[in-house]
C-alpha positions in Angstrom: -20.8 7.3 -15.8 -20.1 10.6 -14.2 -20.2 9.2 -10.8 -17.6 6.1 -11.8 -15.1 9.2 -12.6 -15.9 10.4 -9.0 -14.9 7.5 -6.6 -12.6 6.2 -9.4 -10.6 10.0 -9.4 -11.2 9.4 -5.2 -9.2 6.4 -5.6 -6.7 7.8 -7.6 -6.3 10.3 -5.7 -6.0 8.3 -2.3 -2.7 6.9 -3.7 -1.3 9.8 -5.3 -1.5 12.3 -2.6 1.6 14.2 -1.8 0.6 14.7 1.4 -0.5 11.5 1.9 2.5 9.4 0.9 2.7 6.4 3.4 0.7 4.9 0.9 3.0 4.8 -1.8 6.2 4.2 0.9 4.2 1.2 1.3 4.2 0.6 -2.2 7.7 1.3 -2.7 8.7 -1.0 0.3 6.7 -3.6 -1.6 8.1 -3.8 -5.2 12.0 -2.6 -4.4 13.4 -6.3 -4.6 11.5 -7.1 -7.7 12.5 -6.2 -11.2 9.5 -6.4 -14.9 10.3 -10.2 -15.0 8.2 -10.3 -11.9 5.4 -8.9 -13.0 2.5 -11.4 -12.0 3.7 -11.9 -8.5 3.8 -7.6 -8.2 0.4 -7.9 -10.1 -1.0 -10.6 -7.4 0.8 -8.3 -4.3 -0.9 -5.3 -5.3 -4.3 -6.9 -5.8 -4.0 -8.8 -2.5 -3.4 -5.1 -0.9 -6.7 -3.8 -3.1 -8.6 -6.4 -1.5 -7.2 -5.8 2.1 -7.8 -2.3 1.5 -11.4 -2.4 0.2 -12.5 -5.4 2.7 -11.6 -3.0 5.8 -13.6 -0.2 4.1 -16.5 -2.6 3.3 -16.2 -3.5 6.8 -16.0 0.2 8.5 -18.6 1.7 6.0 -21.1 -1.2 7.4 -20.2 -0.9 10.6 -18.6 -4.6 11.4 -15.3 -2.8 12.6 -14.0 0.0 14.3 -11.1 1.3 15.5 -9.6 4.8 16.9 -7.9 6.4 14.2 -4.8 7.5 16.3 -4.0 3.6 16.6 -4.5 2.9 12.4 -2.0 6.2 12.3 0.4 4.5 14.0 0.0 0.9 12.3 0.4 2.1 9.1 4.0 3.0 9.4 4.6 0.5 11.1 3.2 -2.1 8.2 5.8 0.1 6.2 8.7 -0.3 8.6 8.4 -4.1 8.5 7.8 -4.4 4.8 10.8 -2.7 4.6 13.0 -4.2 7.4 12.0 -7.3 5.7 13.3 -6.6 2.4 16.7 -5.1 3.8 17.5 -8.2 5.7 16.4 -10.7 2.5 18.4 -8.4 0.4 19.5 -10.4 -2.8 18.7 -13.6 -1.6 16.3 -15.7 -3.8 12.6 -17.0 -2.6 12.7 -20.9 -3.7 8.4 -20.2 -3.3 6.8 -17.8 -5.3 3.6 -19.4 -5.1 1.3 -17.7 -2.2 3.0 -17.3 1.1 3.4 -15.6 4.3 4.2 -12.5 2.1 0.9 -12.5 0.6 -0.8 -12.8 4.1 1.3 -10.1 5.4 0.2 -8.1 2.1 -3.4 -8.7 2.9 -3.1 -7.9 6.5 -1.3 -4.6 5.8 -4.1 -4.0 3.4 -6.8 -4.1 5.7 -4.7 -1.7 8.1 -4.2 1.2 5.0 -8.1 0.4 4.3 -9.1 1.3 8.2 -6.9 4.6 8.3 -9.0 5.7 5.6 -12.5 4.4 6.2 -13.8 7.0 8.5 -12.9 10.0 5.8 -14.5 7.3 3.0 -17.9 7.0 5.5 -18.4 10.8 5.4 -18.4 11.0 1.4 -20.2 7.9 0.9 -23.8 8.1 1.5 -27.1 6.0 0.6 -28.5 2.6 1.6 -26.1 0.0 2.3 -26.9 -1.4 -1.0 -26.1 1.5 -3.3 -22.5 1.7 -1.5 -21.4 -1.0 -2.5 -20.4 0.1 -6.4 -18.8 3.3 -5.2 -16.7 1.2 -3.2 -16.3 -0.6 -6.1 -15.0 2.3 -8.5 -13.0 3.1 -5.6 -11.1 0.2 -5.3 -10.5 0.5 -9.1 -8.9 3.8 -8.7 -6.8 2.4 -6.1 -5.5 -0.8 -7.9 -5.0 1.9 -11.2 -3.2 4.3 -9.0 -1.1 1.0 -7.2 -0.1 0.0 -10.6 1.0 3.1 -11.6 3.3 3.8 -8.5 4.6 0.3 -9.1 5.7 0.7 -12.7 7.4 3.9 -12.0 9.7 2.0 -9.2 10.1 -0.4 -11.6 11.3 1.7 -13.9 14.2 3.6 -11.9 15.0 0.1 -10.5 15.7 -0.5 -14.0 17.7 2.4 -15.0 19.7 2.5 -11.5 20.2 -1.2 -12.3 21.3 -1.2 -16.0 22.5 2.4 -16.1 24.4 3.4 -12.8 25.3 -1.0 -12.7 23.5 -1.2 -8.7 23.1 -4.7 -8.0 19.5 -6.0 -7.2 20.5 -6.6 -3.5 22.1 -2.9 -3.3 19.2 -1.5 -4.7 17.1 -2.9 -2.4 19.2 -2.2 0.4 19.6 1.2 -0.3 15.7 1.7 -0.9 14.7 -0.2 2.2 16.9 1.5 4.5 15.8 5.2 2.7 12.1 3.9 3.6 13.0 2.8 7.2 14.5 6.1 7.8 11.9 8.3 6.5 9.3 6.1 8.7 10.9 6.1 11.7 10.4 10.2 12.5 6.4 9.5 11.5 6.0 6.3 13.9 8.0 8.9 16.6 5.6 11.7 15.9 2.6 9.6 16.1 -0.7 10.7 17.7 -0.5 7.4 20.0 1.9 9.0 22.1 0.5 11.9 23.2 -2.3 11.1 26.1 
């Protein structure tokens, strides 16, 4: 049980990180046009990133993929940038499909890029035969989806209060949100490694 609280806290921790927070400007950039009534389709977008996520660590820790780290540093803003462009240009329109779409392939894709910037700090923790890594990765992906669902209730909840309290629309809160993301992820695609030769 011990070792569940490890890669589980690992996951957590992933998400969580102050110093790490692309991750949750991802998230962020993800849930701002949504309000609770959307719950499953949030619940279903987070899960599809979990599985993006842990399907490129499966996939690094095995040694299928591999790719520099300086070029995963510079597509994870970028997945954040157009996650966020997106929603500032869609802006209080309405999606006639909320069944699976492009977003959810976008989602997964984006996924798989967060789960590559991490795999090569995830390899050097996670030891044994292939076989036994599989449950740590696992617990791991649990701590992420626990820690994803966490982030996304807390936006939820100040979408809530900025939208019932201080009377923002839903297309200027997520207009205001999306271009607060795009302009706190525009200085770290400019000071990316993958510029310097």
């Amino acid at each position: 049980m011990s070792e569940f609280w490890i890669y589980f806290q690992i996951g957590l921790k992933h998400v969580l990180d102050i110093h790490a927070y692309d991750h949750v400007l991802f998230l962020i950039a993800l849930t701002v046009p949504y309000l609770f009534k959307d719950w499953k389709r949030i619940l279903l977008l987070v899960s599809v990133f979990t599985v993006g996520h842990t399907l490129a660590l499966l996939l690094s820790v095995y040694g299928i993929i591999a790719i520099k780290v300086n070029i995963v540093e510079f597509l994870i803003p970028i997945t954040i940038l157009i996650t966020a462009f997106f929603h500032l240009l869609t802006a209080g329109k309405t999606s006639k499909n909320d069944g699976v779409n492009l977003v959810f392939f976008v989602t997964l894709f984006f996924g798989i890029i967060h789960g590559l910037g991490f795999s090569n700090y995830f390899k050097t923790i996670l030891g044994g035969s292939p076989t036994s890594k599989l449950l740590p990765l696992g617990e791991f992906a649990l701590g992420i989806e626990v820690a994803q669902l966490v982030v996304v209730f807390v936006v939820l909840v100040i979408s809530y209060i900025v939208q019932t309290v201080f009377r923002f629309s839903k297309r200027d809160w997520a207009l205001v949100m999306s271009a607060f993301i795009i302009g706190v992820v525009i200085p770290m695609i400019i000071e990316s490694p993958i510029w310097n030769r």
